[in-house]
N, C-alpha and C positions, 0 to 999 in steps of 0.2 A: 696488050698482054704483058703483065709484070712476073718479075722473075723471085719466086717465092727465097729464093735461095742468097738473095741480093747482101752484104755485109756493107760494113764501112760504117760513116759515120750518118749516113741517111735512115739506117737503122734505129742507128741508138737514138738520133732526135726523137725520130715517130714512136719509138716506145717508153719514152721516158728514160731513157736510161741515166743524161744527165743528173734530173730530179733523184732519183736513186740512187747515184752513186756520189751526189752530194749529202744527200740524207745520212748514206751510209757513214762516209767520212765523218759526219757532223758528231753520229752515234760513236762509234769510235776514241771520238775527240773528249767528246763525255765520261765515256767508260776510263781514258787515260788519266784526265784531270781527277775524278776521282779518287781513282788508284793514289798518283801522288799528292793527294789531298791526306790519304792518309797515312799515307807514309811519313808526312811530313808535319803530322799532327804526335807519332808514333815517340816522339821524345816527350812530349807535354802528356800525355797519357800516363807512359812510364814514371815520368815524375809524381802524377798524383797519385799512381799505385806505389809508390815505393814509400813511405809514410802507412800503407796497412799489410804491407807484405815484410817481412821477416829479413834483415840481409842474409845472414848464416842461419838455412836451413838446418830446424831439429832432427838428429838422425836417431829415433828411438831406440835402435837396435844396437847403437853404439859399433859398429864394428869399422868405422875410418881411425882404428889405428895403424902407427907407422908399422906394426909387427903383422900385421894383416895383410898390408900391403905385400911386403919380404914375402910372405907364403906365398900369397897369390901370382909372386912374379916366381917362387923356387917351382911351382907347379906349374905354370905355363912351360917354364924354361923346361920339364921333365915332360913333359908332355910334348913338346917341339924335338927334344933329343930322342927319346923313344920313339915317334914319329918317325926321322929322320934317318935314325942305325936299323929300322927292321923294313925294310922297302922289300 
């Protein structure tokens, strides 16, 4: 009479688990290599995209002026104090 409940390493022989958890690792090891396959591919890409990509983005709207800026930060700045003094 065997004991259905039995563990160890007599287990994982008889059900494959080695084959399996080789397998797995092997997949694993794949899915990594790839990964830094193209990670490491990620600078020779960029170089052949940057010959049809722009450096200085066109801002149609024009508004990256310095005095845009100044508002933007006197309106944060009024909006953080107002905030602040009405608690």
């Amino acid at each position: 009479m065997s004991n259905p409940l039995y563990t160890g390493w007599q287990r994982i022989l008889e059900g494959q688990g080695l084959e399996v958890a080789f397998t797995g690792m092997f997949i694993v090891f794949l899915a990594l290599a790839a990964i830094s396959f193209c990670i490491a591919m990620l600078p020779r890409v960029a170089a052949a995209l940057g010959g049809m990509l722009p450096e200085n983005p066109h801002n149609p709207t024009g508004t990256d002026s310095p005095q845009d800026e100044e508002a933007v930060a006197a309106a944060v700045g009024f909006a953080l104090d107002e905030k602040n003094n009405h608690r």
